[in-house]
PyMOL Python script that loads the backbone (N, CA, C, O; Angstrom):
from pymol import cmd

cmd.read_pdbstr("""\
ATOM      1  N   UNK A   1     109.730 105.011 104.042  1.00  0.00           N
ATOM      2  CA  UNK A   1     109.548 105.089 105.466  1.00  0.00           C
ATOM      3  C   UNK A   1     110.686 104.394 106.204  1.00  0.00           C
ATOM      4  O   UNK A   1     111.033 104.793 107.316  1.00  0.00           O
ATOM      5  N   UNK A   2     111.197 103.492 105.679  1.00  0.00           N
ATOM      6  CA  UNK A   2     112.837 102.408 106.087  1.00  0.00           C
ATOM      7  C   UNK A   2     113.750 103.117 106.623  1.00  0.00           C
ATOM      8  O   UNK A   2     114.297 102.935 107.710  1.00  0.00           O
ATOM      9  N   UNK A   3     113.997 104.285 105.535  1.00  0.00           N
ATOM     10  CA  UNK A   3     114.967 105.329 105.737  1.00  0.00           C
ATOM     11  C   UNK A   3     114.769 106.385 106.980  1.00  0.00           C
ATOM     12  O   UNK A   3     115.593 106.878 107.751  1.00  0.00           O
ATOM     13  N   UNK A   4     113.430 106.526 106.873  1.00  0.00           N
ATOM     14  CA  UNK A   4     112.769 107.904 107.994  1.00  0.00           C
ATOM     15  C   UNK A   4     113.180 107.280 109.613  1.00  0.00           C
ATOM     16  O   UNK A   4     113.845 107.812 110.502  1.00  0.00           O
ATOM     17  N   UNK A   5     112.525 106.015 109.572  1.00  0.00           N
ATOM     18  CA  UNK A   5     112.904 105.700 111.035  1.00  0.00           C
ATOM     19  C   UNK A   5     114.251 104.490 111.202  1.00  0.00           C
ATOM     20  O   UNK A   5     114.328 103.718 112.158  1.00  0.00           O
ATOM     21  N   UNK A   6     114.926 104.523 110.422  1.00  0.00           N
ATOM     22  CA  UNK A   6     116.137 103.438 110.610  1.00  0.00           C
ATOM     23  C   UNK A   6     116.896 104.168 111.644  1.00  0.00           C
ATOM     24  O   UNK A   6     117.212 103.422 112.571  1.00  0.00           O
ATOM     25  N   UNK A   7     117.273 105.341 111.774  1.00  0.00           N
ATOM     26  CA  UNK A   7     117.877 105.934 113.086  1.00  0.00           C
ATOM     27  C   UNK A   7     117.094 105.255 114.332  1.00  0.00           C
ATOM     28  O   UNK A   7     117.630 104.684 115.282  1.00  0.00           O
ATOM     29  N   UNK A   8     115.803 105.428 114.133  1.00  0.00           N
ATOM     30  CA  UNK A   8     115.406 104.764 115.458  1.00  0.00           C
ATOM     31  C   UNK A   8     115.265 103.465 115.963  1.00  0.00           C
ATOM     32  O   UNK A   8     115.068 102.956 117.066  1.00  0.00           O
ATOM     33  N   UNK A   9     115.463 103.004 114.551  1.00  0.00           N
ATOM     34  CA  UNK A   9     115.546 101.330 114.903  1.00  0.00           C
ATOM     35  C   UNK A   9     116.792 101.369 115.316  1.00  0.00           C
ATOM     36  O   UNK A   9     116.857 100.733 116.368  1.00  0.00           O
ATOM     37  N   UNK A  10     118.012 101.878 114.957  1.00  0.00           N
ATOM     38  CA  UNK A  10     119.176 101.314 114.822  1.00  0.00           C
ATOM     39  C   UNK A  10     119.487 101.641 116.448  1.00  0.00           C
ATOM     40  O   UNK A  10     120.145 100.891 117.168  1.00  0.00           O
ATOM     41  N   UNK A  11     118.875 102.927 116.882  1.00  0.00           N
ATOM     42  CA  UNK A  11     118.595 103.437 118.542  1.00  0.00           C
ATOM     43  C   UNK A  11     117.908 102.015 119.487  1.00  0.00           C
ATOM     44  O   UNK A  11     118.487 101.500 120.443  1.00  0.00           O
ATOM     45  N   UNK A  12     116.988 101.716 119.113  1.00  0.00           N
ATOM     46  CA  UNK A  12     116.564 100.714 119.670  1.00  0.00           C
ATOM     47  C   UNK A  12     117.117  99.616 119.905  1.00  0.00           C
ATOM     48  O   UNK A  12     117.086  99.106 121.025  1.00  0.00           O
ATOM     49  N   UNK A  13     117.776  99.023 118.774  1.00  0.00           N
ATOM     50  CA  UNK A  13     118.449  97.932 118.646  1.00  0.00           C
ATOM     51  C   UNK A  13     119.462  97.468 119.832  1.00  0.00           C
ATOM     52  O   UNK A  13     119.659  96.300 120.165  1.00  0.00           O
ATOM     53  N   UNK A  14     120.008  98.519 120.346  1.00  0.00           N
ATOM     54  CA  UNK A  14     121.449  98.771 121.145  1.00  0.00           C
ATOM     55  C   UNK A  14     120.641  98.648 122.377  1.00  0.00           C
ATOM     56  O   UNK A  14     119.510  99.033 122.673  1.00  0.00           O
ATOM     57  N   UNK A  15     121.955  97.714 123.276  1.00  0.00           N
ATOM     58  CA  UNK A  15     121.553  97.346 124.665  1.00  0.00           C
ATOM     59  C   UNK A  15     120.472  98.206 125.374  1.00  0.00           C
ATOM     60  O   UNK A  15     119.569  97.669 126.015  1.00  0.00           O
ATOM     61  N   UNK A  16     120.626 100.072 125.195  1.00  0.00           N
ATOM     62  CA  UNK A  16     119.742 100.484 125.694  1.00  0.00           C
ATOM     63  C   UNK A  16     118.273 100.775 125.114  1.00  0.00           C
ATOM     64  O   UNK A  16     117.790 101.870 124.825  1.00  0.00           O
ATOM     65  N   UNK A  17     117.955 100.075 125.065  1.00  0.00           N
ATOM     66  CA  UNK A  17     116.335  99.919 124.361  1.00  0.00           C
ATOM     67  C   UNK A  17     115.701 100.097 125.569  1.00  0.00           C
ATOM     68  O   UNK A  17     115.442 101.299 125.626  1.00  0.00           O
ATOM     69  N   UNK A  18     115.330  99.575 126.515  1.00  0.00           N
ATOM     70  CA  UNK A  18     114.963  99.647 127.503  1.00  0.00           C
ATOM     71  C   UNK A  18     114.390 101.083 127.996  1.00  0.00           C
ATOM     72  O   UNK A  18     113.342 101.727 127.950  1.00  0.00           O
ATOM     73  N   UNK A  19     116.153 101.231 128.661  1.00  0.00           N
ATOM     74  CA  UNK A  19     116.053 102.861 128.951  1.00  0.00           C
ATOM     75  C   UNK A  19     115.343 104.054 127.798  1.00  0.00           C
ATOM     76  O   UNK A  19     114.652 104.999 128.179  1.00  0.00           O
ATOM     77  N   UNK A  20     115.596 103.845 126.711  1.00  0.00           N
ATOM     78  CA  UNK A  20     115.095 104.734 125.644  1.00  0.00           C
ATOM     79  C   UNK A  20     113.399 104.854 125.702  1.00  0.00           C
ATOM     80  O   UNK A  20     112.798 105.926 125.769  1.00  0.00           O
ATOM     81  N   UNK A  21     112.693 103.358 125.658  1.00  0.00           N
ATOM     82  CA  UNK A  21     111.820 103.345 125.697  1.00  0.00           C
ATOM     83  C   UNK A  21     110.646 103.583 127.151  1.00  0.00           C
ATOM     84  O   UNK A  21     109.423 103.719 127.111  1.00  0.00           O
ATOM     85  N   UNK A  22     111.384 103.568 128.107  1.00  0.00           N
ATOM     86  CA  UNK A  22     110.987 104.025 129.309  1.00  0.00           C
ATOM     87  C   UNK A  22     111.061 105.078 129.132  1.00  0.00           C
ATOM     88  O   UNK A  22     109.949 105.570 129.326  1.00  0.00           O
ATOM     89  N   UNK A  23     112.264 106.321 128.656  1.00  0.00           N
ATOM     90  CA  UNK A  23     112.096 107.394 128.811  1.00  0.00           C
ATOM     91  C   UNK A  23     111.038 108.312 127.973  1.00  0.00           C
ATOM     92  O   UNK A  23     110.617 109.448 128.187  1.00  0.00           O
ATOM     93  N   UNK A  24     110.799 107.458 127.029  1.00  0.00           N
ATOM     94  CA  UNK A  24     109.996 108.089 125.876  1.00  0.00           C
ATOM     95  C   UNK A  24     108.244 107.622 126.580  1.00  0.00           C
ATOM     96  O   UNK A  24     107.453 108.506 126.253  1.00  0.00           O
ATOM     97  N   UNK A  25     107.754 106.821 127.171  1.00  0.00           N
ATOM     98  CA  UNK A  25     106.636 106.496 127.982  1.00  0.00           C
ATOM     99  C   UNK A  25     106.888 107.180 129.202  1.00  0.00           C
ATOM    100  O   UNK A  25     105.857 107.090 129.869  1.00  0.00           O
ATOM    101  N   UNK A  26     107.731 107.800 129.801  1.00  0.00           N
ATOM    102  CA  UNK A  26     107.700 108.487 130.490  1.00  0.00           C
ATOM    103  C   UNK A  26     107.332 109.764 130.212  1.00  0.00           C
ATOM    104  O   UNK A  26     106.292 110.138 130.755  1.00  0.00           O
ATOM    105  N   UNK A  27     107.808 110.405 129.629  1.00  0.00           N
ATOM    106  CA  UNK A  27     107.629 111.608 129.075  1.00  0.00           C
ATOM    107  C   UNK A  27     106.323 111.640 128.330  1.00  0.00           C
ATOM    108  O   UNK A  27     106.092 112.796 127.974  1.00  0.00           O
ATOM    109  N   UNK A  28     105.256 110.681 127.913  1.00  0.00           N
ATOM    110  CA  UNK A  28     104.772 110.538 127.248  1.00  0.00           C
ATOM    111  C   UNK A  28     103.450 110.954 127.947  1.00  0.00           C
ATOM    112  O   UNK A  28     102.574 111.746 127.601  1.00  0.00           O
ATOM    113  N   UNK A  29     103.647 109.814 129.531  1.00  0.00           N
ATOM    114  CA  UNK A  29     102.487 109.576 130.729  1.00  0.00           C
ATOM    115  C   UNK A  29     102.820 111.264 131.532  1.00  0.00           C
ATOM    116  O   UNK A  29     101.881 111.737 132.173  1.00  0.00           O
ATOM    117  N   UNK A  30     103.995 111.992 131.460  1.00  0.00           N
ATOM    118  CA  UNK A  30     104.010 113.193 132.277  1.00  0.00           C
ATOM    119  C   UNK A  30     103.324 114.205 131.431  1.00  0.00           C
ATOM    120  O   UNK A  30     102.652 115.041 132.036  1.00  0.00           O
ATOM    121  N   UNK A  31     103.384 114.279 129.983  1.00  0.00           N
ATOM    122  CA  UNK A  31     102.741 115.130 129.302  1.00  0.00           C
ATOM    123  C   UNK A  31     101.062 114.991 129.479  1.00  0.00           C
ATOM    124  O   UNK A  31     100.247 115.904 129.605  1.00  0.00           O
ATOM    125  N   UNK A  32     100.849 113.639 129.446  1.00  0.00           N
ATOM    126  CA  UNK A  32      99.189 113.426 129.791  1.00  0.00           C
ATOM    127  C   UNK A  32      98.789 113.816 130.812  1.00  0.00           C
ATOM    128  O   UNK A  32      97.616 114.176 130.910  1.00  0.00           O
ATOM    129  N   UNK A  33      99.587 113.853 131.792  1.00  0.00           N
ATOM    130  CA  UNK A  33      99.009 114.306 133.256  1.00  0.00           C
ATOM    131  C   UNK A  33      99.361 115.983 133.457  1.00  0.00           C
ATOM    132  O   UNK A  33      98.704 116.476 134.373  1.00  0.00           O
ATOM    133  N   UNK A  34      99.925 116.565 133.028  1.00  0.00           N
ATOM    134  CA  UNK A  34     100.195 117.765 132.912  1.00  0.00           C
ATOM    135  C   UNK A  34      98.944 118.581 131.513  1.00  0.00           C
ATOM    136  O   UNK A  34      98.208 119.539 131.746  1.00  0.00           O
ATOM    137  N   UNK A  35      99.041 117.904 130.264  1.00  0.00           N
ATOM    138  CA  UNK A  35      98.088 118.992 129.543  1.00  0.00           C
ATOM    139  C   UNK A  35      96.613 117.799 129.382  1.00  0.00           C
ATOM    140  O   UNK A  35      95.499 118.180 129.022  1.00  0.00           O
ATOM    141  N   UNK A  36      96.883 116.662 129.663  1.00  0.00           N
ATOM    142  CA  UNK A  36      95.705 115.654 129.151  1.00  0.00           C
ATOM    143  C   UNK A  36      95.597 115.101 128.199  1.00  0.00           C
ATOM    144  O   UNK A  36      96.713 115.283 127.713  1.00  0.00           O
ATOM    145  N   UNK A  37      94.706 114.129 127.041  1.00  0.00           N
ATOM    146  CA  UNK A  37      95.160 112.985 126.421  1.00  0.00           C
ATOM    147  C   UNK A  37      95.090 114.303 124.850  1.00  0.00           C
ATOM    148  O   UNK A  37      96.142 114.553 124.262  1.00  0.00           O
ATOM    149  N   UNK A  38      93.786 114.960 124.412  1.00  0.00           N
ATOM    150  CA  UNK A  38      94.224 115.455 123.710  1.00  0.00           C
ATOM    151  C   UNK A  38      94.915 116.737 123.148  1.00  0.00           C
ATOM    152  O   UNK A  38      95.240 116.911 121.974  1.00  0.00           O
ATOM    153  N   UNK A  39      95.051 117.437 123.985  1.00  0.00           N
ATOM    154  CA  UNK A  39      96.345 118.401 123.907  1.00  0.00           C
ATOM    155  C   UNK A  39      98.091 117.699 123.737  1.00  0.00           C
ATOM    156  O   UNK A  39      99.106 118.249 123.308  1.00  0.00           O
ATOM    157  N   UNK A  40      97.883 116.299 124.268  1.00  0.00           N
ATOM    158  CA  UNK A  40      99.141 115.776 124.370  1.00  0.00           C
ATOM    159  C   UNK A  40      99.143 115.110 123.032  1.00  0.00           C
ATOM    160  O   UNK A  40     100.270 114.927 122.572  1.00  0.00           O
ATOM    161  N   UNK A  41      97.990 114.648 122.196  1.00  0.00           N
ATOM    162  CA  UNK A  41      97.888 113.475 121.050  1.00  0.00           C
ATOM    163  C   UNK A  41      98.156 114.724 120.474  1.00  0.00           C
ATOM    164  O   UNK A  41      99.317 114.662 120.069  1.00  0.00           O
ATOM    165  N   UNK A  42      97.545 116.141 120.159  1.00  0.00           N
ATOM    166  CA  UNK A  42      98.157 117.354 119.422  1.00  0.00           C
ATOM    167  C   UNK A  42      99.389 117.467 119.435  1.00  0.00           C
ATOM    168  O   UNK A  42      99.733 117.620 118.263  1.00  0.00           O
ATOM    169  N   UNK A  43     100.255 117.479 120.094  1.00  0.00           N
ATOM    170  CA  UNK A  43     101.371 117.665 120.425  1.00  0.00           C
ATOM    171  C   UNK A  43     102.429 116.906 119.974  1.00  0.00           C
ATOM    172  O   UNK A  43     103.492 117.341 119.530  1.00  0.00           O
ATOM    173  N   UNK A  44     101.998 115.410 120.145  1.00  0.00           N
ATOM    174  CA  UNK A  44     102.465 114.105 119.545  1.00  0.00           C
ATOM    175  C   UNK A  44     101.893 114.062 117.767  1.00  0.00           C
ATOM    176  O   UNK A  44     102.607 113.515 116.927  1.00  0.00           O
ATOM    177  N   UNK A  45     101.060 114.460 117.527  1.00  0.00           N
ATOM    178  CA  UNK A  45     101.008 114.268 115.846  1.00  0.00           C
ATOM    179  C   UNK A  45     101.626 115.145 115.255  1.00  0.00           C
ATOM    180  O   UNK A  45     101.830 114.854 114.076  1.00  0.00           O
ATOM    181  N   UNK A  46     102.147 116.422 115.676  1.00  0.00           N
ATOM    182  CA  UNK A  46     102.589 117.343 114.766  1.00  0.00           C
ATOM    183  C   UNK A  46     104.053 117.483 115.284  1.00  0.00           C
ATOM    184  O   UNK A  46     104.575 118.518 114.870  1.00  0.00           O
ATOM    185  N   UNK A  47     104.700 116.869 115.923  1.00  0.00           N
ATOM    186  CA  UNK A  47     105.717 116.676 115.891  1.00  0.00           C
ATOM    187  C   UNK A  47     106.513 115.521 115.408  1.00  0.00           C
ATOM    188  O   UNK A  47     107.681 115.579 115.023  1.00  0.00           O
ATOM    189  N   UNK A  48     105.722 114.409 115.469  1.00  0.00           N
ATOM    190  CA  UNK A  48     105.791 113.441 114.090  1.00  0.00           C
ATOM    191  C   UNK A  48     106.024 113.313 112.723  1.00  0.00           C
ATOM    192  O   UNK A  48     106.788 112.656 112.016  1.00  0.00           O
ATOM    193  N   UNK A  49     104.862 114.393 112.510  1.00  0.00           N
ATOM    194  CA  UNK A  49     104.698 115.448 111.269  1.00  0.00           C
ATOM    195  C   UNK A  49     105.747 116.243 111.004  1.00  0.00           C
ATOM    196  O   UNK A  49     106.097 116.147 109.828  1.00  0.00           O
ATOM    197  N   UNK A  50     106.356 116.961 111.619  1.00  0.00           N
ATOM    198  CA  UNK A  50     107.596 118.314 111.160  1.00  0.00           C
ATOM    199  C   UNK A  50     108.749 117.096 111.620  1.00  0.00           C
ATOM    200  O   UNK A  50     109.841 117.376 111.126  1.00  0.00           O
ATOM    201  N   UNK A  51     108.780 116.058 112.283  1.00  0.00           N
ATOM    202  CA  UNK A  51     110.054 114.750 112.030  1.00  0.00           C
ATOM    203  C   UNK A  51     109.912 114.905 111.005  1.00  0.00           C
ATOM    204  O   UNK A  51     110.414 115.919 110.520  1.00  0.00           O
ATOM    205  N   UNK A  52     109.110 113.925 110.089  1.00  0.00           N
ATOM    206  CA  UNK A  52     109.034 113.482 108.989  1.00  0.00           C
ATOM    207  C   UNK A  52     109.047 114.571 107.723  1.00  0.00           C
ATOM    208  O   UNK A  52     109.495 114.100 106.677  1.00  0.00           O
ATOM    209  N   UNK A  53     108.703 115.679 107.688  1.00  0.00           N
ATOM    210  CA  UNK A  53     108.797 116.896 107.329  1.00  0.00           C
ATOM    211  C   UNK A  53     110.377 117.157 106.718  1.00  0.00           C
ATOM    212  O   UNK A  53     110.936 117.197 105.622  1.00  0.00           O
ATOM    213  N   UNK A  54     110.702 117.301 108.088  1.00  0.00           N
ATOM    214  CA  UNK A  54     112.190 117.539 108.006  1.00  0.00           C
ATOM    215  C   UNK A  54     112.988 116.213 107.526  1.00  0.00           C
ATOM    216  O   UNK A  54     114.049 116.479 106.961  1.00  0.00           O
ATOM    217  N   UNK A  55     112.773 115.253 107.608  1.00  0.00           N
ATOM    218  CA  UNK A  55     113.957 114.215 107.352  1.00  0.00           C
ATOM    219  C   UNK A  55     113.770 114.234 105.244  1.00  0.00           C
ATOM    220  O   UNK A  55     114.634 114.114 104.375  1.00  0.00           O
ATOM    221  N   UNK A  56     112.888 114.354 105.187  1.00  0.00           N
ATOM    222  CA  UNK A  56     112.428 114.401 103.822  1.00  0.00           C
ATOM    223  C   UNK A  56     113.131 116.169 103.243  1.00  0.00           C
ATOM    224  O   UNK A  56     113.986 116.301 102.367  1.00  0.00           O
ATOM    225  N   UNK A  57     112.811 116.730 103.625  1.00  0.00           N
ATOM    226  CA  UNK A  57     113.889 118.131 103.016  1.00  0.00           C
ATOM    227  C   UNK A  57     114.700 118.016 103.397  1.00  0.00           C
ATOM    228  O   UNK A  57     115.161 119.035 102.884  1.00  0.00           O
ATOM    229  N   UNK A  58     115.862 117.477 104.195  1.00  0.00           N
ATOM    230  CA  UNK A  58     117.200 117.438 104.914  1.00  0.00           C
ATOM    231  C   UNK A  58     117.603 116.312 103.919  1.00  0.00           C
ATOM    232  O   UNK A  58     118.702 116.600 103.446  1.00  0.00           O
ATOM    233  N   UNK A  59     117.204 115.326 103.500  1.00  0.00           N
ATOM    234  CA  UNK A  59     117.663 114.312 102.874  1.00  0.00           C
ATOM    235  C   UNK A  59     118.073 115.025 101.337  1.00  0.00           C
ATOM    236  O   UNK A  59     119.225 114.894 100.925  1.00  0.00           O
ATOM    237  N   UNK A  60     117.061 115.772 100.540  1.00  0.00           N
ATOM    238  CA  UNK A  60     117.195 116.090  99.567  1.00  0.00           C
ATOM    239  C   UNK A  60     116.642 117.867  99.268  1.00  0.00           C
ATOM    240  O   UNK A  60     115.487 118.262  99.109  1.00  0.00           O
ATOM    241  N   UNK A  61     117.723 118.547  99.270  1.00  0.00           N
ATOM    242  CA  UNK A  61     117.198 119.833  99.593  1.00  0.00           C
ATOM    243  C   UNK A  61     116.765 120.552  98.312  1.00  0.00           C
ATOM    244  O   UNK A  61     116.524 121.759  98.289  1.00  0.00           O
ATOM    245  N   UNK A  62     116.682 119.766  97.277  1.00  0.00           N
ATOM    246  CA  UNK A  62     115.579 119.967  96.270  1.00  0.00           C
ATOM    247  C   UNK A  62     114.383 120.127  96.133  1.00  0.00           C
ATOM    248  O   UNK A  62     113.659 120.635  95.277  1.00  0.00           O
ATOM    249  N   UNK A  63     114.204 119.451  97.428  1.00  0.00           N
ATOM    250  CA  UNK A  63     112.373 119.289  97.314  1.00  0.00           C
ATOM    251  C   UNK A  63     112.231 120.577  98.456  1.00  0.00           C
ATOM    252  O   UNK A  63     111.061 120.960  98.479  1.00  0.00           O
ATOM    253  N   UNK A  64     113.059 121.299  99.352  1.00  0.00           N
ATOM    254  CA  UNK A  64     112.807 122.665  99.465  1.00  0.00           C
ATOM    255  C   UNK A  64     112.707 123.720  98.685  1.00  0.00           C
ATOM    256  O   UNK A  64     111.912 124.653  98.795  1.00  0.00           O
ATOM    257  N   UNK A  65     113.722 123.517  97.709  1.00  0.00           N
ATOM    258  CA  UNK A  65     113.951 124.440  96.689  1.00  0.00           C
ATOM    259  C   UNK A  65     112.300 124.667  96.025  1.00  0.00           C
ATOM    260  O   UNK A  65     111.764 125.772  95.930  1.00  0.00           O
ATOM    261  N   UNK A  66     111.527 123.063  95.513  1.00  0.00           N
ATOM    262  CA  UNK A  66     110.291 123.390  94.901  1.00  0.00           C
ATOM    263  C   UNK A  66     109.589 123.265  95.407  1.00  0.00           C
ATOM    264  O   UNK A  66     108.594 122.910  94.776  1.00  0.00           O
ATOM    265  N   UNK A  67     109.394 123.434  97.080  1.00  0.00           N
ATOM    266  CA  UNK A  67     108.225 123.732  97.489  1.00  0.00           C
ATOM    267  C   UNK A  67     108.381 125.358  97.978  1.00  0.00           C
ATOM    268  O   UNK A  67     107.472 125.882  98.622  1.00  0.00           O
ATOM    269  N   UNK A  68     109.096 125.791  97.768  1.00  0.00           N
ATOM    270  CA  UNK A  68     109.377 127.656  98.447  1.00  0.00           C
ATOM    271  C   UNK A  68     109.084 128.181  97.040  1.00  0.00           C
ATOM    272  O   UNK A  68     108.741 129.361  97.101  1.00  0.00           O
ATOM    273  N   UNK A  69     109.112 127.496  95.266  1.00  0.00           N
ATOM    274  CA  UNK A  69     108.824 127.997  94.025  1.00  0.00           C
ATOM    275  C   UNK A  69     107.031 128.281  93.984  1.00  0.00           C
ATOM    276  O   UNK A  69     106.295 129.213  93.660  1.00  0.00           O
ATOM    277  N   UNK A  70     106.873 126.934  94.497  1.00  0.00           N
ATOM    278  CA  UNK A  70     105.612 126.878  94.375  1.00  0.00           C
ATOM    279  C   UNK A  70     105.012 127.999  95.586  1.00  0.00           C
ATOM    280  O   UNK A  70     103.901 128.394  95.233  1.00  0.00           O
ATOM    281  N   UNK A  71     105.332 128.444  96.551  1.00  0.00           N
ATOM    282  CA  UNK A  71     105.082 129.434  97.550  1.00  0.00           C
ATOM    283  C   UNK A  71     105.046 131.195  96.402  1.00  0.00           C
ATOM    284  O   UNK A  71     104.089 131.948  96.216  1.00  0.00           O
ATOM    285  N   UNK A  72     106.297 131.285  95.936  1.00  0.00           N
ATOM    286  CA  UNK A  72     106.878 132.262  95.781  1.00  0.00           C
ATOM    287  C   UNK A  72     107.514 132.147  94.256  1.00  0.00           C
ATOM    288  O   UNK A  72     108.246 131.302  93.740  1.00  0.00           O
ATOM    289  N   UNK A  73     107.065 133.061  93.886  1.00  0.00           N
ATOM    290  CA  UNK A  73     107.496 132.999  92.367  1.00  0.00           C
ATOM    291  C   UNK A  73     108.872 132.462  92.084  1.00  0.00           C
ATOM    292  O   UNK A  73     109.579 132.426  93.091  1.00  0.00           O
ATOM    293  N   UNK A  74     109.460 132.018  90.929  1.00  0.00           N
ATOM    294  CA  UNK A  74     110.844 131.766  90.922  1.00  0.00           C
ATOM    295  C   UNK A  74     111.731 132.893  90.329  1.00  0.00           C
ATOM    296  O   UNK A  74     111.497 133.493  89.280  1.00  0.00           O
ATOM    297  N   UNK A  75     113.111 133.150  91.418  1.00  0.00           N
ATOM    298  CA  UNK A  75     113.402 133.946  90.268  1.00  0.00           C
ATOM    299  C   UNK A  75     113.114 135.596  91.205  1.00  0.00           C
ATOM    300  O   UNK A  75     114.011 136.426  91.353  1.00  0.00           O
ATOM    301  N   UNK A  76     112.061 135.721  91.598  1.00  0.00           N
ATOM    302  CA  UNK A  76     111.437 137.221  91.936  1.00  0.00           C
ATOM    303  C   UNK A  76     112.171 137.542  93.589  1.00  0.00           C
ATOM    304  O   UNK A  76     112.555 138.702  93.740  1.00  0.00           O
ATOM    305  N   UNK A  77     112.289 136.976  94.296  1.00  0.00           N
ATOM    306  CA  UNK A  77     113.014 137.045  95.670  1.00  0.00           C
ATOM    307  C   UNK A  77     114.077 136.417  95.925  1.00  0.00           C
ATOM    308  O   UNK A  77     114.482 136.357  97.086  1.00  0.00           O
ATOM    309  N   UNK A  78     114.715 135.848  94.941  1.00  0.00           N
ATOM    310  CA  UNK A  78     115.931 135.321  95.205  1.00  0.00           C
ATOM    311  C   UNK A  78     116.894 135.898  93.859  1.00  0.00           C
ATOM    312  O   UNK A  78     118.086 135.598  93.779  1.00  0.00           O
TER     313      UNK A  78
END
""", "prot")
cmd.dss("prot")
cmd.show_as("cartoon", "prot")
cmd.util.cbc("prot")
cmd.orient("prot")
């Protein structure tokens, strides 16, 4: 998990923390008032989810390779 969010620590870290984090509670309080708390907590978990998703196949594109085997035969569409 060190690895998954060290970009964002390392984001945070820097003078603008502030601004980052205002903008991200901003956007956070406009989404609630626009769709409401849980259409917005939907919205917020599964994009968390396909973050973390993605930083994990982008890091090592092996573990795409065997999760599209396990989908799809090996071998038969490629």
């Amino acid at each position: 998990m060190k690895r998954i969010f060290g970009s964002l620590g390392d984001l945070l870290n820097r003078k603008n923390a502030g601004f980052v984090s205002g903008f991200v509670f901003f956007i956070f309080a406009l989404m609630i008032v626009i769709f409401g708390f849980w259409k917005t907590l939907f919205i917020v978990l599964f994009t968390i989810g396909g973050y973390i998703f993605g930083v994990k196949v982008l890091m090592n594109p092996e573990n795409l390779r065997r999760i599209v085997d396990k989908i799809l035969p090996p071998g038969r569409f490629r």
